[in-house]
C-alpha positions as CSV (number, residue, x, y, z in Angstrom):
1,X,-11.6,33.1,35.4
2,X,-11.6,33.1,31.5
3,X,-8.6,35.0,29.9
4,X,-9.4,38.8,28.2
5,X,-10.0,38.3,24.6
6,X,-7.2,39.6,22.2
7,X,-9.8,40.6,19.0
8,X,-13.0,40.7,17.9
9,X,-14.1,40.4,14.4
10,X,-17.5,41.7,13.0
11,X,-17.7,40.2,9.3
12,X,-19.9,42.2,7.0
13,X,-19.3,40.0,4.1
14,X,-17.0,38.7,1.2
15,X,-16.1,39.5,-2.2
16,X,-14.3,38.7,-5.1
17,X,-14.1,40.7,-8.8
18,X,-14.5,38.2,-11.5
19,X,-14.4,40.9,-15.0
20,X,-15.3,44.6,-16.1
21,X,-18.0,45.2,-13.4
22,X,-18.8,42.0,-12.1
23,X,-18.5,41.2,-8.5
24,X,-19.7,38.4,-6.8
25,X,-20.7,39.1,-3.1
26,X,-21.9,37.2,-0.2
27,X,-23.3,37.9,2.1
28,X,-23.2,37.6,5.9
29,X,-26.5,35.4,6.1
30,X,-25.1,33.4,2.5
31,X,-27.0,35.0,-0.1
32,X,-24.9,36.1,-2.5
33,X,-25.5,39.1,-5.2
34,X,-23.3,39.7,-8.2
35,X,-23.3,43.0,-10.6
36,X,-23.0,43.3,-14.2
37,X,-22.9,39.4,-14.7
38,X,-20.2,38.9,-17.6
39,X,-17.3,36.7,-18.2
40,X,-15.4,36.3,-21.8
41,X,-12.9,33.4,-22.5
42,X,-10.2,33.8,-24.2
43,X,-10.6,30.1,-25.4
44,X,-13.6,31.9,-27.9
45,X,-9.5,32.3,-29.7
46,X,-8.0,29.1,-29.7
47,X,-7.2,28.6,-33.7
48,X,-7.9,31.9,-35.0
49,X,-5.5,33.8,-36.5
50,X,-5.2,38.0,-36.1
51,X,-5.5,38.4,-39.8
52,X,-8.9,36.8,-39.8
53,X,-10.3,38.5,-37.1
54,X,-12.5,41.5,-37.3
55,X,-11.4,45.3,-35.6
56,X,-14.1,44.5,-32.7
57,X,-12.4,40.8,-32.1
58,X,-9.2,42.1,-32.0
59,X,-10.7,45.0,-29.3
60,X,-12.4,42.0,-27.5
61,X,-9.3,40.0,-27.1
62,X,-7.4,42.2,-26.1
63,X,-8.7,44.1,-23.4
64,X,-11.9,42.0,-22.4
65,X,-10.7,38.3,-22.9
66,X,-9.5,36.1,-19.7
67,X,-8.9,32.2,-18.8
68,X,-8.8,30.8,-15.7
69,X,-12.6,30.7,-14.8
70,X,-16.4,30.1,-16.2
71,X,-19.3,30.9,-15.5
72,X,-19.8,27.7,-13.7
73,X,-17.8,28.6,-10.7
74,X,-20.0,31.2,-9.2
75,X,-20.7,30.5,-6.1
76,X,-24.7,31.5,-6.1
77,X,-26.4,34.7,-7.7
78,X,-29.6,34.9,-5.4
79,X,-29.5,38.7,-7.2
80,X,-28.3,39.8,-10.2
81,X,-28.1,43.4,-10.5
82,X,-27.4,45.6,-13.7
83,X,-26.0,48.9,-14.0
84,X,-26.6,48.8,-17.9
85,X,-27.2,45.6,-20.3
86,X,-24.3,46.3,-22.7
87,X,-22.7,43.1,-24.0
88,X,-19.5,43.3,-21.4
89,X,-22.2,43.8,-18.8
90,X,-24.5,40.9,-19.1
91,X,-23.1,38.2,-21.3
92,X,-23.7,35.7,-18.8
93,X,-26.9,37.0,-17.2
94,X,-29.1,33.8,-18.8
95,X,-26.1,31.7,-17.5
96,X,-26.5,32.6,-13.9
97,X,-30.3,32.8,-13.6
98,X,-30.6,29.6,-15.6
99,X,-28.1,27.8,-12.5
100,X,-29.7,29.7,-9.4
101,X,-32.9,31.4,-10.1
102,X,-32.3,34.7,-8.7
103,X,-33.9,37.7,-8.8
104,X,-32.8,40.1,-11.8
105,X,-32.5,44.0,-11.0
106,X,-32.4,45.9,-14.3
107,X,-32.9,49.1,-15.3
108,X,-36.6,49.4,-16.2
109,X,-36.7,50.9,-19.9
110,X,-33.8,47.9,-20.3
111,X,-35.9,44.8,-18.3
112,X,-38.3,43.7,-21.6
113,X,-34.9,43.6,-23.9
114,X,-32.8,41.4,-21.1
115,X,-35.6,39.2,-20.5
116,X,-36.0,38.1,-24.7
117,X,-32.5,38.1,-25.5
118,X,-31.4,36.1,-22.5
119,X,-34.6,34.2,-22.7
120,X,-35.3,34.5,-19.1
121,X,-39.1,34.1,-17.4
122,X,-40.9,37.7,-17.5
123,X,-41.7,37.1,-13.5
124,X,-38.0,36.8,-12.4
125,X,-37.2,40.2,-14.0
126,X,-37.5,43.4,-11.9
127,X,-37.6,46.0,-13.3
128,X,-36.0,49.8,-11.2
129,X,-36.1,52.9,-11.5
130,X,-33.7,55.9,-10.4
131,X,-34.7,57.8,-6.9
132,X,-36.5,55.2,-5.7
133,X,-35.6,52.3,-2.5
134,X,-36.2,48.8,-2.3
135,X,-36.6,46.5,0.7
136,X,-35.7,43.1,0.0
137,X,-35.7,40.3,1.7
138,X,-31.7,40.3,2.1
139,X,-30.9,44.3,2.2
140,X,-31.9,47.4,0.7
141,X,-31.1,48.9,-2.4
142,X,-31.3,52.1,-3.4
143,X,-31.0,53.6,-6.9
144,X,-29.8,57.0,-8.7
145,X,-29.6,58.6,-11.6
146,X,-26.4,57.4,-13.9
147,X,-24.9,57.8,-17.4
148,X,-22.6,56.0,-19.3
149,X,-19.0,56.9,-20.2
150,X,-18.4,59.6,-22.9
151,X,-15.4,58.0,-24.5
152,X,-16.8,57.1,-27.9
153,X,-17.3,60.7,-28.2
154,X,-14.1,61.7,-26.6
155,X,-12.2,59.7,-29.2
156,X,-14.1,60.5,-32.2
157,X,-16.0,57.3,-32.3
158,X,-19.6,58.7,-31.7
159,X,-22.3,57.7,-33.8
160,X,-25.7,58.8,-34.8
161,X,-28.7,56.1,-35.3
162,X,-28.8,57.5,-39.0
163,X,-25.0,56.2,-38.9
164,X,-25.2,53.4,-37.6
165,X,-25.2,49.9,-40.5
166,X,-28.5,48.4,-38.8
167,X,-30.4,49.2,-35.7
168,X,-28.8,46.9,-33.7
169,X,-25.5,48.5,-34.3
170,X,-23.1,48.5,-31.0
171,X,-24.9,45.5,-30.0
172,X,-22.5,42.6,-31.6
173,X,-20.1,40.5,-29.6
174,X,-19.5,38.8,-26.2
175,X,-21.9,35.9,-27.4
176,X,-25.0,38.1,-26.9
177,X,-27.8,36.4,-29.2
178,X,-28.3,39.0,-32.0
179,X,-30.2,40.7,-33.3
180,X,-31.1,42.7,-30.3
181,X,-30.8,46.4,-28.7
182,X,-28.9,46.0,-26.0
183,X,-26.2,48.6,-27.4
184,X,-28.6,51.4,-27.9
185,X,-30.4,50.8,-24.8
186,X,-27.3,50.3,-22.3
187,X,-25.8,53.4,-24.0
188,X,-29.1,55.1,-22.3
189,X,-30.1,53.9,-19.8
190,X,-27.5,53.6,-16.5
191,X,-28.1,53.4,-13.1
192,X,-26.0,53.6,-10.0
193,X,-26.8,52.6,-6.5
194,X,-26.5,51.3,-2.8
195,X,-26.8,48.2,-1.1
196,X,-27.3,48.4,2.4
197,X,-26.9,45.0,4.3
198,X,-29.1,43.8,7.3
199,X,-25.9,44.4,9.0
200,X,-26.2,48.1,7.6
201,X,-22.9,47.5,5.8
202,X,-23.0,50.1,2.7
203,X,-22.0,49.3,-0.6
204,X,-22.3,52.2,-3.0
205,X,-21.8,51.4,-6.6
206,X,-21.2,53.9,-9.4
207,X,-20.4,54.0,-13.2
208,X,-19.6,56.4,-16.0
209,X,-19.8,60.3,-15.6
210,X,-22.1,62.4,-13.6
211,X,-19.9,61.4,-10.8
212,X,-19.9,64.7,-8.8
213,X,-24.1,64.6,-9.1
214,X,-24.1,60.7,-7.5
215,X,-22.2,62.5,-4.3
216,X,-24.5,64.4,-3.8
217,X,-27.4,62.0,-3.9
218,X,-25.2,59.4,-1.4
219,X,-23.3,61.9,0.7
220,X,-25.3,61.4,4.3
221,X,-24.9,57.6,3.0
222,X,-21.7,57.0,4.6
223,X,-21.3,53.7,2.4
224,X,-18.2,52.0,3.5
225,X,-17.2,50.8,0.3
226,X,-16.8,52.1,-2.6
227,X,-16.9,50.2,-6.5
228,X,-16.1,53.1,-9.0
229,X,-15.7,53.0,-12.4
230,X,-11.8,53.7,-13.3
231,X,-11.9,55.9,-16.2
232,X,-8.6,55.6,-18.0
233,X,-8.4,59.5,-17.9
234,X,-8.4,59.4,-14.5
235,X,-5.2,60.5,-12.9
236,X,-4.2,58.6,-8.7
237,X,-5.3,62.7,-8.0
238,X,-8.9,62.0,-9.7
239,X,-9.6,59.0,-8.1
240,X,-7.8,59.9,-4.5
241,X,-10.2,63.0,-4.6
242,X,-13.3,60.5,-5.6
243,X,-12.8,58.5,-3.0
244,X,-12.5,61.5,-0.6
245,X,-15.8,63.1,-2.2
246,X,-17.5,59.8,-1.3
247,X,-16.5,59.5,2.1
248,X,-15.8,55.8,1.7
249,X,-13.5,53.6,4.2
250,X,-12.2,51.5,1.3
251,X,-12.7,51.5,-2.2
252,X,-12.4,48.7,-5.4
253,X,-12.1,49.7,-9.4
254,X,-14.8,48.9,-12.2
255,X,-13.9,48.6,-15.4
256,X,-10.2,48.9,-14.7
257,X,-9.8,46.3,-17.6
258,X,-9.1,49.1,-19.9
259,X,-5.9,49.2,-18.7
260,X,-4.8,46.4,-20.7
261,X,-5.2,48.2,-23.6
262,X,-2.7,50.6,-22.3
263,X,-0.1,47.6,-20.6
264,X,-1.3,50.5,-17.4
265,X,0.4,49.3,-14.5
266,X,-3.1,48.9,-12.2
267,X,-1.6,47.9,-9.3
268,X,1.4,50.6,-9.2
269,X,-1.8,52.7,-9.7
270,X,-3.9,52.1,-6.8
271,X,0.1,52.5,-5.0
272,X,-0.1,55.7,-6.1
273,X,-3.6,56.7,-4.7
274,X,-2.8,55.2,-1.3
275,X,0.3,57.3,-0.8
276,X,-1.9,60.4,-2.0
277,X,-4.9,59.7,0.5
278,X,-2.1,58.8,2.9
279,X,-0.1,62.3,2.3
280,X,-3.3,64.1,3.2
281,X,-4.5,62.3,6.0
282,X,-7.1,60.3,5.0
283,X,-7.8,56.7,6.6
284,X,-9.3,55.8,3.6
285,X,-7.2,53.1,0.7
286,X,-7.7,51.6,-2.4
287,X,-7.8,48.4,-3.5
288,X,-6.9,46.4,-6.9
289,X,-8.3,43.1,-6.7
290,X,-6.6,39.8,-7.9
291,X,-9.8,38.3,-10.4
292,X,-11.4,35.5,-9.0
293,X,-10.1,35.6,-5.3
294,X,-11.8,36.2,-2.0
295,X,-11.8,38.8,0.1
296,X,-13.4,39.4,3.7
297,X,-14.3,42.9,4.6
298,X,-14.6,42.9,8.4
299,X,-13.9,45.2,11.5
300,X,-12.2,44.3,13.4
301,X,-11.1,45.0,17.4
302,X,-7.8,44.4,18.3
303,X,-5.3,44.1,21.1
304,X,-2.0,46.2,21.1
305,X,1.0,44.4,22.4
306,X,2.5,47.0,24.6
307,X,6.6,47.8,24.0
């Protein structure tokens, strides 16, 4: 007779974080869906010198640039799916559709603007809208309200249109062909949401403030993980109590970038909220990603060794 099996594995799928809020996910039947395409070099740098750079270079460099990738090295991008077109969220959106073709999920007021400045066909644009669900061939996505991040006007660096030097002001940088409005517009226009797999594995992800209203829209969701934007004035209590609030088995940063303006220690950090979640009892941990490397998210069944 055949042996008892010592584990069983259920894989819902893999993922790896490549910059800001860009993840590249496959999934269980290959296709593969990545968020907030956008990737900056730091080799834009190579020869220039800090006195010759501009305030928003300087910015750029330091907390957005990286090396050790391109956008060549996705693996597929059968989706592409927007939480907002600023720059650092869509630099490489033409990029990716260009190599595979996908399907491109913008917010709708935003899906005219993506389309010219990334100079991609009208038809492979599609446009959402908040409180509504989608059934696509690959999984369903549902979409909520969001808003984006108060921290200009936290720091004093708000503007209004009557201050800004041209109306495409905020929309400089990252390569994004100029002129276009993809600052005004991505200030405006957010949305968060929820993939569910065909495996009804449940992704929820969510950006900028409002957080306490997007729990309430995905509370009987029970998504299993969790991509949330880390806010730098987020304390390990903050996000601990997020993750709680969510009712998420596991949960990976957005935007955690920002740290290295800071030299923030991101993975002492996430230490820090998976000694408070374990304090109180929770099953739930968080997770810091390494950029650019793979990770399965399974469950998994398997045999104690008895003592």
């Amino acid at each position: 007779m055949r042996d008892y099996e010592k584990r069983a594995d259920s894989q819902a799928l893999s993922i790896r974080w490549i910059s800001v809020q860009c993840y590249e996910i496959r999934l269980s039947n290959g296709k593969t869906i990545v968020t907030d395409p956008f990737y900056w070099d730091a080799g834009h740098y190579d020869g220039m010198e800090e006195e010759s750079m501009t305030k928003s270079q300087k910015m750029e460099k330091e907390v957005y640039a990286q090396s050790g990738f391109s956008a060549e090295e996705f693996t597929g991008a059968d989706y592409i799916i927007l939480n907002h077109i600023h720059g650092d969220h869509s630099n490489i959106t033409g990029e990716l559709w260009d190599r595979f073709h996908g399907r491109v999920l913008v917010p709708g007021a935003c899906a005219m603007e993506l389309a010219r400045v990334y100079d991609i066909p009208y038809a492979a644009v599609y446009p959402l809208y908040p409180g509504n669900t989608y059934y696509f061939d690959d999984f369903i996505l549902k979409t909520y309200p969001g808003a984006h991040d108060t921290r200009a006007f936290r720091e004093g660096k708000f503007k209004r249109p009557s201050q800004q030097e041209n109306d495409f002001g905020g929309s400089e940088g990252f390569g994004v062909p100029c002129p276009n409005i993809t600052g005004p517009l991505g200030s405006m226009y957010n949305m968060n949401f929820l993939i569910q797999t065909r495996d009804n594995f449940r992704i929820d992800f969510s950006a900028g403030r409002d957080y306490e209203e997007h729990v309430e829209h995905v509370r009987r969701e029970a998504p299993n993980l969790m991509l949330r934007h880390r806010i730098r004035s987020y304390t390990p209590e903050d996000y601990a109590d997020q993750i709680e609030k969510m009712g998420a088995q596991l949960a990976m940063p957005l935007h955690h970038n920002n740290a290295r303006a800071s030299g923030e220690d991101l993975n002492e950090y996430f230490a820090q909220v998976n000694r408070i979640l374990a304090e109180r009892g929770s099953a739930a941990r968080a997770f810091n990603p390494e950029p650019y490397q793979w990770y399965r998210l399974q469950m998994s069944l398997i045999h104690e060794a008895q003592k």
